[in-house]
Backbone as XML, in Angstrom:
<?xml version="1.0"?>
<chain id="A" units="angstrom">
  <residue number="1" name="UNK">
    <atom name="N" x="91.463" y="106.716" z="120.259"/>
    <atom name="CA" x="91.639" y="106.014" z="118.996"/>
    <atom name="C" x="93.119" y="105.688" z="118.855"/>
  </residue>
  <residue number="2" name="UNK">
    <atom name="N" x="93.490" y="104.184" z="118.806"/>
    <atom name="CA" x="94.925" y="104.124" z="118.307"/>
    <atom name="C" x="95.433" y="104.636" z="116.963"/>
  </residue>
  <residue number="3" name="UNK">
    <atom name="N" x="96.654" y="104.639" z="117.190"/>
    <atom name="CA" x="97.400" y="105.054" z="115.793"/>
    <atom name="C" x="96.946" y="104.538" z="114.906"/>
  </residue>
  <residue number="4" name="UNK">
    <atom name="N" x="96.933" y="103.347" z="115.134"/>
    <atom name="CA" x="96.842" y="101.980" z="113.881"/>
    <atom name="C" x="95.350" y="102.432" z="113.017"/>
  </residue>
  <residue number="5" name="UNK">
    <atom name="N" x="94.269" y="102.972" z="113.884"/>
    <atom name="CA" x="93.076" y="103.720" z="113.307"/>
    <atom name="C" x="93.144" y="104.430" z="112.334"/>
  </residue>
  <residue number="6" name="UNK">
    <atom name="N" x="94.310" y="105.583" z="112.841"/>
    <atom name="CA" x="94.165" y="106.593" z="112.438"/>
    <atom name="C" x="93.841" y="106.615" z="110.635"/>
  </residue>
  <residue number="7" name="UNK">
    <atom name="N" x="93.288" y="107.501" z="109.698"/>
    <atom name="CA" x="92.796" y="107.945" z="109.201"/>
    <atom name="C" x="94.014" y="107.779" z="107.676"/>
  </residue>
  <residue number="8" name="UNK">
    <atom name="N" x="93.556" y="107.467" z="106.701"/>
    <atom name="CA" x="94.603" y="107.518" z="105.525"/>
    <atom name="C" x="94.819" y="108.713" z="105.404"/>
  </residue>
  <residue number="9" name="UNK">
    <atom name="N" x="95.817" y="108.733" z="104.035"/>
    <atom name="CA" x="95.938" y="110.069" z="103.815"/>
    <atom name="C" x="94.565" y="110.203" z="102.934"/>
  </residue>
  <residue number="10" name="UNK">
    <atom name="N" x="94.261" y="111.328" z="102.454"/>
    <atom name="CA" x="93.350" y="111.792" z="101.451"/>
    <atom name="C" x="93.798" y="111.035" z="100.014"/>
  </residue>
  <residue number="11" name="UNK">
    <atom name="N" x="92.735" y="110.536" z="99.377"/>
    <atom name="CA" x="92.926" y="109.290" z="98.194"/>
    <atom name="C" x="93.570" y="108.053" z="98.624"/>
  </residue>
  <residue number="12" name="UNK">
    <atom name="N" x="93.871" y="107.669" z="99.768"/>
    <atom name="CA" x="94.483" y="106.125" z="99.928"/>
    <atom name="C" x="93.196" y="105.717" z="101.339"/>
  </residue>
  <residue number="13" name="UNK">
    <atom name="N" x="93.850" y="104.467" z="101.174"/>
    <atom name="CA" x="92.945" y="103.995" z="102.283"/>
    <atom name="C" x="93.641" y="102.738" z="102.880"/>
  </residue>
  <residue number="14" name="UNK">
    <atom name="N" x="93.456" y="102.603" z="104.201"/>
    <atom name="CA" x="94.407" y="102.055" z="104.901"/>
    <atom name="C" x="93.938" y="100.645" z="105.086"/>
  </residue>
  <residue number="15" name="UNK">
    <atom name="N" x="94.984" y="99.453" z="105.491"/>
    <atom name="CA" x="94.556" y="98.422" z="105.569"/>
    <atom name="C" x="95.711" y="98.002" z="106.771"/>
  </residue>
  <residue number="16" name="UNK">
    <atom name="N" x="94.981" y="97.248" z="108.012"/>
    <atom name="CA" x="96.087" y="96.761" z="108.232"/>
    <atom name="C" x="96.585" y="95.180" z="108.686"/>
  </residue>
  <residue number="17" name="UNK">
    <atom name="N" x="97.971" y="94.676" z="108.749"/>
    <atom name="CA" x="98.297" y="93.752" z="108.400"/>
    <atom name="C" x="99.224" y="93.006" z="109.384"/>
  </residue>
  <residue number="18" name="UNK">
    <atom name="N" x="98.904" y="91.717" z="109.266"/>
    <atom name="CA" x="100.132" y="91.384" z="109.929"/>
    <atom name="C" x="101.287" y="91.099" z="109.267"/>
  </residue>
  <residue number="19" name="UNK">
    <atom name="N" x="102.546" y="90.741" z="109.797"/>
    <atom name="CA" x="103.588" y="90.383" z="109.423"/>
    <atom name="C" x="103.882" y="89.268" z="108.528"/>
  </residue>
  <residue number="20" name="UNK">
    <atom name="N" x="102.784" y="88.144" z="108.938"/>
    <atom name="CA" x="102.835" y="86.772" z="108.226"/>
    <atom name="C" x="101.582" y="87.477" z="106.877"/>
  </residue>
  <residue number="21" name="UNK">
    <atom name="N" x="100.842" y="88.200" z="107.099"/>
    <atom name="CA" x="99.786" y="88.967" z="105.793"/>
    <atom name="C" x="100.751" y="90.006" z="104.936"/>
  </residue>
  <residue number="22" name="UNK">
    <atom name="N" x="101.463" y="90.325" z="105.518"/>
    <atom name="CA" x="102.404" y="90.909" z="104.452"/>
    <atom name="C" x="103.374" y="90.037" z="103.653"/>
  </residue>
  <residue number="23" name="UNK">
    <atom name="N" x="103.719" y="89.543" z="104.384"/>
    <atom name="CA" x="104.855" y="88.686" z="103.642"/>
    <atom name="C" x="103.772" y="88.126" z="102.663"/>
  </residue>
  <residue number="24" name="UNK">
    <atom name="N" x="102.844" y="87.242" z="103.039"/>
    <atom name="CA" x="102.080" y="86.899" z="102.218"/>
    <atom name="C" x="102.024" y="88.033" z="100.470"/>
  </residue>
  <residue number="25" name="UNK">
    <atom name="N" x="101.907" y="89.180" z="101.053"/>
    <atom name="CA" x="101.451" y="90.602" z="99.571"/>
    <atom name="C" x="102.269" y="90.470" z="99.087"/>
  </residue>
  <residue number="26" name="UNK">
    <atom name="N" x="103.791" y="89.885" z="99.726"/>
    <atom name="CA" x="105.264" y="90.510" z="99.178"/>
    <atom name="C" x="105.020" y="89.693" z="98.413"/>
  </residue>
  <residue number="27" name="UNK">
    <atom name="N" x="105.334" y="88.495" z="98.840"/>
    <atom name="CA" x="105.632" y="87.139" z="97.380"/>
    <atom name="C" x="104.416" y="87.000" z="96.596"/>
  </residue>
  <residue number="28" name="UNK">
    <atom name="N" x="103.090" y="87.324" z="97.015"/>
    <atom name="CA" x="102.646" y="87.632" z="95.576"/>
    <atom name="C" x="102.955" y="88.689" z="94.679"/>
  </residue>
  <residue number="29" name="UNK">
    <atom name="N" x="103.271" y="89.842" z="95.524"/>
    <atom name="CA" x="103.861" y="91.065" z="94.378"/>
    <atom name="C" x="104.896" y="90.613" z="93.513"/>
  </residue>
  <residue number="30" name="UNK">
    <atom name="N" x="105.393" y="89.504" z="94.013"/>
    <atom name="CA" x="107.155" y="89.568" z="93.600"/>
    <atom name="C" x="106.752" y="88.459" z="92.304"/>
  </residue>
  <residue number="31" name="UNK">
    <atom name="N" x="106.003" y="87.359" z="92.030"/>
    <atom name="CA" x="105.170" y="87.233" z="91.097"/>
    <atom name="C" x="104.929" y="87.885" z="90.315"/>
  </residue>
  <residue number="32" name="UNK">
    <atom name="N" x="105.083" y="88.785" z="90.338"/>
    <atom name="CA" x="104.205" y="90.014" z="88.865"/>
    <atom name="C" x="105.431" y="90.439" z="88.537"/>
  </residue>
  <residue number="33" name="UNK">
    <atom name="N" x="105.073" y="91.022" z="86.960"/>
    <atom name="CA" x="106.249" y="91.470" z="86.521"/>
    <atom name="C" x="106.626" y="92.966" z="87.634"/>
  </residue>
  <residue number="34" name="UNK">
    <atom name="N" x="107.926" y="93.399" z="87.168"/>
    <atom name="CA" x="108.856" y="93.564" z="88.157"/>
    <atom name="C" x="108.540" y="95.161" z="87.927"/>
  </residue>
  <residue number="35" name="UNK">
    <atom name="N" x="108.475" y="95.664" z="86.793"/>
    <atom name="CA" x="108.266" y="97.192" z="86.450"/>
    <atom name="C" x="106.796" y="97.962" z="87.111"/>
  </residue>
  <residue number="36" name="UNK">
    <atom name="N" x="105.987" y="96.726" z="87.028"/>
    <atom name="CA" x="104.736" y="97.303" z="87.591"/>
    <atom name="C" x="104.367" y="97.410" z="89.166"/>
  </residue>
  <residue number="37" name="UNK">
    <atom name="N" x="105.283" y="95.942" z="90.213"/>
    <atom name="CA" x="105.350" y="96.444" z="91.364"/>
    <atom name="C" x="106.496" y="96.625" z="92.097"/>
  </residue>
  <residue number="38" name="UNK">
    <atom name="N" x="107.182" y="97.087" z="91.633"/>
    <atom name="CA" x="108.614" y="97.261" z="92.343"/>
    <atom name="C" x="108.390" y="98.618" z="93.315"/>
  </residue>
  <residue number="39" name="UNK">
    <atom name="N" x="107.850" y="99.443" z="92.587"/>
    <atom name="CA" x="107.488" y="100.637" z="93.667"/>
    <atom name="C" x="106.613" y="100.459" z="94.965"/>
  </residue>
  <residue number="40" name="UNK">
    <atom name="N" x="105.332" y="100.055" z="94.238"/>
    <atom name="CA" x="104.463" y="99.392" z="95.792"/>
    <atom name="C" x="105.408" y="98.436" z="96.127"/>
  </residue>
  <residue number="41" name="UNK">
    <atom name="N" x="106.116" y="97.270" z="96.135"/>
    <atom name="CA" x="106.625" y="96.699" z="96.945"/>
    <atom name="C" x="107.749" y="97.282" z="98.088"/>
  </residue>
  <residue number="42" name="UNK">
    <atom name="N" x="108.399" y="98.457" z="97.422"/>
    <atom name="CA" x="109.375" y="99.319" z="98.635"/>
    <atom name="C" x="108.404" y="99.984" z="99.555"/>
  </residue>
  <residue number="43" name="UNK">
    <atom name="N" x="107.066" y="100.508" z="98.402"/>
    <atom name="CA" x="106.643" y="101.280" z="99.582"/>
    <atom name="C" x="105.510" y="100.507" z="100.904"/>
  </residue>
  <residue number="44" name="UNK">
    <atom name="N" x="105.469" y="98.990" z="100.493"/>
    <atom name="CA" x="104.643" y="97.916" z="101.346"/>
    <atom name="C" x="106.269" y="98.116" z="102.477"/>
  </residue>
  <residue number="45" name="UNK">
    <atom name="N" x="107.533" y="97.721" z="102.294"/>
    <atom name="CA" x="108.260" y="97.349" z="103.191"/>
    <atom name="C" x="108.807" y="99.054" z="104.678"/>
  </residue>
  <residue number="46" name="UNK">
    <atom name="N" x="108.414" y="99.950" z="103.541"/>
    <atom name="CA" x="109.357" y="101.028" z="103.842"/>
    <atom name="C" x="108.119" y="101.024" z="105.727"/>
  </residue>
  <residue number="47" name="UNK">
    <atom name="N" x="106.706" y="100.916" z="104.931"/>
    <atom name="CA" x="105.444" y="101.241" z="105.930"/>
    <atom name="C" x="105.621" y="100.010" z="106.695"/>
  </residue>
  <residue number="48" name="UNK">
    <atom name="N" x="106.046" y="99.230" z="106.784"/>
    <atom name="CA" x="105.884" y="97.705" z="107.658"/>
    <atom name="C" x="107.410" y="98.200" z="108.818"/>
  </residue>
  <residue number="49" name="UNK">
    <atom name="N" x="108.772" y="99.013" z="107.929"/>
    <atom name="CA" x="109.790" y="99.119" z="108.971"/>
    <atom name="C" x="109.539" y="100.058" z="109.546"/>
  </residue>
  <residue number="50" name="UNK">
    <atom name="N" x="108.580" y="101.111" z="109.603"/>
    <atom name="CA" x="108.416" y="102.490" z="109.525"/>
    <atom name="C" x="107.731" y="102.477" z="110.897"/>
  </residue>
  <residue number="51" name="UNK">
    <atom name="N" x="106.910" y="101.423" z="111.481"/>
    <atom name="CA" x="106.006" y="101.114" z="112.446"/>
    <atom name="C" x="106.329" y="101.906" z="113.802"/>
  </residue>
  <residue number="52" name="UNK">
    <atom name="N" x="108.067" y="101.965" z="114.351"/>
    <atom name="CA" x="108.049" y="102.301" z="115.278"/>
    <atom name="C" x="107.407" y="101.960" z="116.552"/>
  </residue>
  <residue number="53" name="UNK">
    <atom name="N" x="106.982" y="100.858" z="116.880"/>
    <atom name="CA" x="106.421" y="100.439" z="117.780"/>
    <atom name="C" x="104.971" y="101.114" z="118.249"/>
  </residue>
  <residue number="54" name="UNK">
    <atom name="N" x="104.721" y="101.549" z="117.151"/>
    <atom name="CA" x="103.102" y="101.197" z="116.635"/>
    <atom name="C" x="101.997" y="100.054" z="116.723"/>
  </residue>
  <residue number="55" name="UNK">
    <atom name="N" x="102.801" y="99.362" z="116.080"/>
    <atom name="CA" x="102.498" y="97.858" z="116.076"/>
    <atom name="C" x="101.256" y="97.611" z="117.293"/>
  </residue>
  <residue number="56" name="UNK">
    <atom name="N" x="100.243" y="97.195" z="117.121"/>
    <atom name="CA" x="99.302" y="96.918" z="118.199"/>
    <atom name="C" x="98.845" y="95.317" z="117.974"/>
  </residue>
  <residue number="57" name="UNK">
    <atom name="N" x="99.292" y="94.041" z="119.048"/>
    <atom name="CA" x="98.828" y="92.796" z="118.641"/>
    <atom name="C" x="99.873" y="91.956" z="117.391"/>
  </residue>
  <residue number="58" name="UNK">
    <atom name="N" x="101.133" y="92.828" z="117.225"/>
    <atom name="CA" x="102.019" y="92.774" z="115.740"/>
    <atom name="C" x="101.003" y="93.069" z="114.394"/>
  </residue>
  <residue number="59" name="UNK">
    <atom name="N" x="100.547" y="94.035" z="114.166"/>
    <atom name="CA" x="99.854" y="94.423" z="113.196"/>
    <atom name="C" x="100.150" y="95.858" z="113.083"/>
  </residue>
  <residue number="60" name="UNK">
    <atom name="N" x="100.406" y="96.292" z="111.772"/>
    <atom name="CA" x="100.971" y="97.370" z="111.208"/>
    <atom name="C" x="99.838" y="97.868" z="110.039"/>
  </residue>
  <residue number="61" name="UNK">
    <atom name="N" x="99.752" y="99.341" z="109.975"/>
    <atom name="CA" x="98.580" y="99.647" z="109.120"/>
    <atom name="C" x="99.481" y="100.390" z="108.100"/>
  </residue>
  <residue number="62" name="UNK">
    <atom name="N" x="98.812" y="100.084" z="106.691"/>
    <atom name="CA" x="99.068" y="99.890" z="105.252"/>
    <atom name="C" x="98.559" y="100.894" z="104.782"/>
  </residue>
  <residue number="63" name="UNK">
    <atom name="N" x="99.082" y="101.972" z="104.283"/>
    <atom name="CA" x="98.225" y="102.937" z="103.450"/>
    <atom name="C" x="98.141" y="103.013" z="101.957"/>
  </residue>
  <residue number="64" name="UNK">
    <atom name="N" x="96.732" y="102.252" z="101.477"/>
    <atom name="CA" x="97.505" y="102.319" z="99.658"/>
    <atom name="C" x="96.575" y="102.620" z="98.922"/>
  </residue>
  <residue number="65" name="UNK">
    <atom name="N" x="96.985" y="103.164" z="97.783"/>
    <atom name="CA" x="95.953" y="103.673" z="96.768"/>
    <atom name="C" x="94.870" y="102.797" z="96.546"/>
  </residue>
  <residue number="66" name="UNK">
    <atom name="N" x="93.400" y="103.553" z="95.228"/>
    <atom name="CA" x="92.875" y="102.500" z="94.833"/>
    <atom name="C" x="93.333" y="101.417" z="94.000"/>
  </residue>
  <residue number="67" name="UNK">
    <atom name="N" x="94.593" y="102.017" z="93.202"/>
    <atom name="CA" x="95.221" y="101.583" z="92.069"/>
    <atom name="C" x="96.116" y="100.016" z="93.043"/>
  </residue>
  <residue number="68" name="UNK">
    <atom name="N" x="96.509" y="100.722" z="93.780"/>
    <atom name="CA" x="97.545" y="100.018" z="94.155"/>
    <atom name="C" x="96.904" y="98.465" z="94.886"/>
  </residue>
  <residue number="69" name="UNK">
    <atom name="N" x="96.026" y="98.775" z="95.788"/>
    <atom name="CA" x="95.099" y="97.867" z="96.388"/>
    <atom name="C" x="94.354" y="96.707" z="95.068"/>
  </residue>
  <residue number="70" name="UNK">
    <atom name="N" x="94.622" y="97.683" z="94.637"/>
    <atom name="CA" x="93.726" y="96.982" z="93.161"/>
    <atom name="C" x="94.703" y="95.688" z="92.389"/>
  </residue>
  <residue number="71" name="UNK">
    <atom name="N" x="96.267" y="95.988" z="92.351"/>
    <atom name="CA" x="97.092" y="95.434" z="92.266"/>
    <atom name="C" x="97.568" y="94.185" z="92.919"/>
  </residue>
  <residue number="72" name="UNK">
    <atom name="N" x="97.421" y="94.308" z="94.570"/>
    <atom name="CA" x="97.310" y="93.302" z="95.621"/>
    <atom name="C" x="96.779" y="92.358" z="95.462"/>
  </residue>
  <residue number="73" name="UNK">
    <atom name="N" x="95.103" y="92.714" z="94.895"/>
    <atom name="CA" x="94.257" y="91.646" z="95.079"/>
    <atom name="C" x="94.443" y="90.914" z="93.943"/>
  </residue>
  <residue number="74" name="UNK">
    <atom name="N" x="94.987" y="91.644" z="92.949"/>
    <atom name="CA" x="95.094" y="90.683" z="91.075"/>
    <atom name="C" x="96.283" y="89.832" z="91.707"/>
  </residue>
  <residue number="75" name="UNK">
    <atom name="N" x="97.573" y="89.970" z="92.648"/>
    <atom name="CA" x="98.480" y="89.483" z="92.471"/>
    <atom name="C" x="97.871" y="88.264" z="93.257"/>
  </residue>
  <residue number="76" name="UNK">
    <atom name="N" x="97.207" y="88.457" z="94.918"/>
    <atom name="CA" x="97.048" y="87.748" z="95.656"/>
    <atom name="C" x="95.991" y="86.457" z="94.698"/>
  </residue>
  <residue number="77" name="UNK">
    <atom name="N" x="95.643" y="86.949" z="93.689"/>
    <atom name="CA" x="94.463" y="86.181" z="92.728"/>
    <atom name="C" x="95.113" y="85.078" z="92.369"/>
  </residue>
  <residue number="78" name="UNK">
    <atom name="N" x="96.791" y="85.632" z="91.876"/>
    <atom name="CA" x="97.579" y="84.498" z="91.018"/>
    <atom name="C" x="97.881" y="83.116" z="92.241"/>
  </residue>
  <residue number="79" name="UNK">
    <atom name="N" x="97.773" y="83.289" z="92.940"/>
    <atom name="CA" x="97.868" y="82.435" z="94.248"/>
    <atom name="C" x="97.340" y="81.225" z="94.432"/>
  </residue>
  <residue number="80" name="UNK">
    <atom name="N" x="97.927" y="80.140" z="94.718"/>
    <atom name="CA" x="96.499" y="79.397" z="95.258"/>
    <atom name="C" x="95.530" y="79.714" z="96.293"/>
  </residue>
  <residue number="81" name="UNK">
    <atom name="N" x="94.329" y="79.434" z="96.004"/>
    <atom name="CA" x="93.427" y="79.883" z="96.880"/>
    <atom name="C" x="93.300" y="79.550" z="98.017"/>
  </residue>
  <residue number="82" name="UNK">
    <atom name="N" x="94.153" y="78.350" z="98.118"/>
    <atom name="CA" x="94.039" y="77.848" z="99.707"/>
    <atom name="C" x="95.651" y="78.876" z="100.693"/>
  </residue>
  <residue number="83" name="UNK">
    <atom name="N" x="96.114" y="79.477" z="99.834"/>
    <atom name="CA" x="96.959" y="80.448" z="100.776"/>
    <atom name="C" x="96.653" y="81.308" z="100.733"/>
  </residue>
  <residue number="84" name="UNK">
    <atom name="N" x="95.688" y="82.303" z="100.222"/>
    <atom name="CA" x="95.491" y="83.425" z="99.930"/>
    <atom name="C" x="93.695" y="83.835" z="100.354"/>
  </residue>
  <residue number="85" name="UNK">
    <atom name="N" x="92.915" y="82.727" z="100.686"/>
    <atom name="CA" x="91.574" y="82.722" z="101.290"/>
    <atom name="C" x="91.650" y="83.744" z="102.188"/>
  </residue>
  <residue number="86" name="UNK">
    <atom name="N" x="92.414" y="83.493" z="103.072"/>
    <atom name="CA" x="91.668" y="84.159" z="104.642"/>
    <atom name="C" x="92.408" y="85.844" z="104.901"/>
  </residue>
  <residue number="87" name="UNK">
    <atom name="N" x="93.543" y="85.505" z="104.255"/>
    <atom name="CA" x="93.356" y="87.763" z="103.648"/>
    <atom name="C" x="92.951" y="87.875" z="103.373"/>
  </residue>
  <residue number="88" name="UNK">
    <atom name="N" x="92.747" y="87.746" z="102.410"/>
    <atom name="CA" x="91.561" y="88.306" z="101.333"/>
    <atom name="C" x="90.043" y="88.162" z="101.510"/>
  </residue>
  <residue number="89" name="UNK">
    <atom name="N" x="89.934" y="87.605" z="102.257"/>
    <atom name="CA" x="88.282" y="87.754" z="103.602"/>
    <atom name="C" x="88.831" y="88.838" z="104.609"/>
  </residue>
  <residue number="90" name="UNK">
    <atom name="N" x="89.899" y="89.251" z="105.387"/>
    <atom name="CA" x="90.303" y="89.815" z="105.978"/>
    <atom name="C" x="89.962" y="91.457" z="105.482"/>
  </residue>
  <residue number="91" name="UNK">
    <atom name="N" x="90.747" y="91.239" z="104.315"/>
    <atom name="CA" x="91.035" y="92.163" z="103.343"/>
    <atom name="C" x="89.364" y="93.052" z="102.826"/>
  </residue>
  <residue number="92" name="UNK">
    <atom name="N" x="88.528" y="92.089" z="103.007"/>
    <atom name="CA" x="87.205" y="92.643" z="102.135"/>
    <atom name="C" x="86.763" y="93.185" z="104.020"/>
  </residue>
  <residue number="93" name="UNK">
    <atom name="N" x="86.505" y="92.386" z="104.671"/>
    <atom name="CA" x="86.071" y="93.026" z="106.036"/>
    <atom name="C" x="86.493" y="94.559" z="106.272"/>
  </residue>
  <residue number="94" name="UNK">
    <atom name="N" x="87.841" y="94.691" z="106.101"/>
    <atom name="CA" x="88.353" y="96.003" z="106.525"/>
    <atom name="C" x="87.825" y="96.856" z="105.459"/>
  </residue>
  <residue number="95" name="UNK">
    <atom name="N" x="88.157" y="96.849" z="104.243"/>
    <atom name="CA" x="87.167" y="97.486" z="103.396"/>
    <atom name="C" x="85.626" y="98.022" z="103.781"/>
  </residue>
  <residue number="96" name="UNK">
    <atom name="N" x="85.014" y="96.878" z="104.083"/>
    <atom name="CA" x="83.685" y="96.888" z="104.328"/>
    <atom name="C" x="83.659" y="97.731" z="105.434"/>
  </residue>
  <residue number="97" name="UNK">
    <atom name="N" x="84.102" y="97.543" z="106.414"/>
    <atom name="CA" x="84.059" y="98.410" z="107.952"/>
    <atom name="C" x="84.298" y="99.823" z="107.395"/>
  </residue>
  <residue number="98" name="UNK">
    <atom name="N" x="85.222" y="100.412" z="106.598"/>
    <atom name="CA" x="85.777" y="101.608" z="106.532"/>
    <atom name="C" x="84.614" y="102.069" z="105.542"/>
  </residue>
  <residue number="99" name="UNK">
    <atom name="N" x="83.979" y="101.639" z="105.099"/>
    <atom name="CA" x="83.021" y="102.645" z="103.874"/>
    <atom name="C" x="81.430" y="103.075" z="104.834"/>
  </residue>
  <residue number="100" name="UNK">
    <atom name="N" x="81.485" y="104.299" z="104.708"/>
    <atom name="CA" x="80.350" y="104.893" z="105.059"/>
    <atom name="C" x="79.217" y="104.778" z="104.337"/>
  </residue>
  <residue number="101" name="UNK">
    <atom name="N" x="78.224" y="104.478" z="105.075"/>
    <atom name="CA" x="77.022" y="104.604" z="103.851"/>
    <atom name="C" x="76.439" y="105.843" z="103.787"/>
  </residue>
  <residue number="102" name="UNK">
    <atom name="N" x="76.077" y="106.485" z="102.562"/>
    <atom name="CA" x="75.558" y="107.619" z="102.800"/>
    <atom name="C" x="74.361" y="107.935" z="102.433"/>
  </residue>
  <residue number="103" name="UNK">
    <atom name="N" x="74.007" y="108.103" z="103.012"/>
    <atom name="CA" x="71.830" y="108.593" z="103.309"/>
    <atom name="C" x="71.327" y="109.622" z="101.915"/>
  </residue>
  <residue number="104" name="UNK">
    <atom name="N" x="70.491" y="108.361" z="101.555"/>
    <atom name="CA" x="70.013" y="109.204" z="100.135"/>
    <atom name="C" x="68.951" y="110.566" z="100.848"/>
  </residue>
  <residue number="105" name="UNK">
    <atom name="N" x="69.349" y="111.952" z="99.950"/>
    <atom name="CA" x="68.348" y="112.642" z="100.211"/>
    <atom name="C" x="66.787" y="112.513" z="100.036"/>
  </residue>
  <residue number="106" name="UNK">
    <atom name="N" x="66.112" y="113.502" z="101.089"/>
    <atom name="CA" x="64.857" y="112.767" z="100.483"/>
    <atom name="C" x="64.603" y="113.613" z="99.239"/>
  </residue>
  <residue number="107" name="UNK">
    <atom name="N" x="63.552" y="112.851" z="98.387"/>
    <atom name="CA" x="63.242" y="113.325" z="97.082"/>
    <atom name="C" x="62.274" y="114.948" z="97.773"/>
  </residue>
  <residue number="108" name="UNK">
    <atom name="N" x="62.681" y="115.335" z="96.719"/>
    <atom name="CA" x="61.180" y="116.771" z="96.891"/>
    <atom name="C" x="60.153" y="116.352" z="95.525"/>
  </residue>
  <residue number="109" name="UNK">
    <atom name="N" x="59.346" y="116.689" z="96.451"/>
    <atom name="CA" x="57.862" y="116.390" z="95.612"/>
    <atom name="C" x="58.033" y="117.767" z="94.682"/>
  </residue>
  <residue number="110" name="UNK">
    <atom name="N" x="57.625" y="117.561" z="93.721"/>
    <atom name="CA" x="57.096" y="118.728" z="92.729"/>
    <atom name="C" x="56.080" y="119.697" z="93.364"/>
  </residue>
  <residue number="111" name="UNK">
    <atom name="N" x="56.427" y="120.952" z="92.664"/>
    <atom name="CA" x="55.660" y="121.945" z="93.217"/>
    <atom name="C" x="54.142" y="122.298" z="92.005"/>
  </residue>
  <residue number="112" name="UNK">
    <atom name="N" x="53.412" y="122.539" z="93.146"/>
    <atom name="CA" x="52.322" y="122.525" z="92.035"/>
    <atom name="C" x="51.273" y="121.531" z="91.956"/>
  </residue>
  <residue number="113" name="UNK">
    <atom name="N" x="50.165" y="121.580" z="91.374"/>
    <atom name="CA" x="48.992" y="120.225" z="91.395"/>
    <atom name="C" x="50.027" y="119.483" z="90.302"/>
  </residue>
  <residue number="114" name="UNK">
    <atom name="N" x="49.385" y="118.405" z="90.199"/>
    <atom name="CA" x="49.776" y="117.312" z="89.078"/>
    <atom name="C" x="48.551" y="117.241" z="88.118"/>
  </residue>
</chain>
């Protein structure tokens, strides 16, 4: 399993990105007022310089809250849609791949006649 796989931390969940898909997050973050993403935006750049030649294909993996992810997509929203389409299909794929489905138990029948 490459790095780039590897596993979020516990409560975040990873996404990853390219260079031209980040820049893309930046200038929509930078759009929003300034108090609400100034933190995710250091911590989008700190994880993009942080790579160390990680990088697989130039793609770097993103680790971010629900909150924060949640933020991305409102900013990437303010966007026109014709620049912001094909992350954000990107963006739902990786999502989609990473969620487990989990197997309903089976029911137990009641004990006893009816």
């Amino acid at each position: 399993m490459s790095k780039i796989a590897a596993p979020a931390e516990p409560g975040t969940m990873q996404i990853v990105l390219t260079a031209e898909q980040g820049n893309l997050v930046i200038a929509a973050l930078a759009e929003c007022p300034f108090k609400l993403v100034y933190e995710l935006i250091g911590k989008l750049n700190r994880q993009a310089n942080d790579v160390d030649g990680q990088a697989i294909a130039d793609k770097y993996p993103c680790a971010l809250t629900a909150d924060e992810l949640k933020l991305v997509l409102h900013a990437l929203g303010n966007l026109p849609y014709h620049q912001v389409h094909a992350l954000v299909h990107v963006l739902q794929q990786q999502l989609q791949a990473g969620l487990t489905p989990v197997a309903a138990a089976p029911k137990k029948s009641p004990k006893g006649p009816r």
